[in-house]
C-alpha positions as CSV (number, residue, x, y, z in Angstrom):
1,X,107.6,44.4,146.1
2,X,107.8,44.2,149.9
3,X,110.3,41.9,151.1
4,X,108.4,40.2,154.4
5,X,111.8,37.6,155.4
6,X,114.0,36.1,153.6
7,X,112.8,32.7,154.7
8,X,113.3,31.4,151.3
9,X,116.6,33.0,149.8
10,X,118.2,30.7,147.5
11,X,115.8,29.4,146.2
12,X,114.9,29.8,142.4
13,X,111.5,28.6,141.5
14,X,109.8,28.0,138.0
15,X,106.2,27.3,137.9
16,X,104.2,25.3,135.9
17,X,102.2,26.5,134.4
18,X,104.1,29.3,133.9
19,X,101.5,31.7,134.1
20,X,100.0,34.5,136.5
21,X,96.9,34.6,134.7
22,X,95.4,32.1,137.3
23,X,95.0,34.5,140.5
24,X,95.8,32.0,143.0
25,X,99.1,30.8,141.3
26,X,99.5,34.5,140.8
27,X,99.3,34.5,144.9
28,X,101.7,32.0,145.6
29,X,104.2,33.4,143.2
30,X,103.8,36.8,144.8
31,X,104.3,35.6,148.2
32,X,107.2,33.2,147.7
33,X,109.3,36.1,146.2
34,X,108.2,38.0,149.3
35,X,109.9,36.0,151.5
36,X,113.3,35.9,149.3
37,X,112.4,33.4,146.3
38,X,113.3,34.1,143.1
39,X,110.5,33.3,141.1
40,X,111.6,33.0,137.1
41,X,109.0,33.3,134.3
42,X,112.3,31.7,132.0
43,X,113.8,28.2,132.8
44,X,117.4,28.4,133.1
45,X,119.9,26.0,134.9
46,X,119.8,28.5,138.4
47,X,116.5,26.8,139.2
48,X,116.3,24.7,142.5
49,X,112.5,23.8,142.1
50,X,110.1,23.1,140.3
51,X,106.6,23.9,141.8
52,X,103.1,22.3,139.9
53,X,99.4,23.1,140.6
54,X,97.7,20.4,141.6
55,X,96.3,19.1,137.9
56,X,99.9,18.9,136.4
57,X,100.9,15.5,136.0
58,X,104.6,14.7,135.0
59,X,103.8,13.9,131.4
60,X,103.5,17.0,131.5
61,X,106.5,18.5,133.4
62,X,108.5,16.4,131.2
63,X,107.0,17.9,128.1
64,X,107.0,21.1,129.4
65,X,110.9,21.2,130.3
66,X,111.6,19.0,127.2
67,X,113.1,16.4,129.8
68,X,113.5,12.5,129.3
69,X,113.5,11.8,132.9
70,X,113.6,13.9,136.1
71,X,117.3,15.1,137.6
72,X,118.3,14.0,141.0
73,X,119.2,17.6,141.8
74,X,115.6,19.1,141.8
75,X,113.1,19.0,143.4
76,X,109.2,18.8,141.9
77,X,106.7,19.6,143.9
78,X,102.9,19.8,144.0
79,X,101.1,23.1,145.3
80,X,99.5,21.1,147.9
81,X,102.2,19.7,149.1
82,X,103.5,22.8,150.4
């Protein structure tokens, strides 16, 4: 893949849902790793953030991550949001 900047290096990102079967989430994965994310398809303690699509609520999150609450140290955002 094409590097286009490295606007975003450092940043580990984990997706939910976790999937690139959606094309536009497919996008958005593609393109933040083009400009120096590193987009994981595992959850591990490296990631910084947590990006959602727009229908995830954070029952789910939670559920998903097999969290009790959310930690301080990362941030969860909403696709429209960025």
């Amino acid at each position: 893949m094409e590097k286009k900047s490295e606007l975003l290096s450092g940043m580990v990102l984990f997706f939910i849902p976790n999937s690139k079967k959606n094309g536009v989430r497919k996008f958005r994965m593609t393109l933040f790793a083009q400009h120096g994310a590193d987009v994981r398809d595992i959850w591990s303690d490296e990631i910084t953030h947590v990006i959602c699509d727009k229908s995830v609520t954070g029952e789910r999150i939670l559920r998903d991550l097999r969290w009790e609450q959310f930690p301080v140290s990362i941030p969860v955002g909403n696709v429209s949001d960025i």
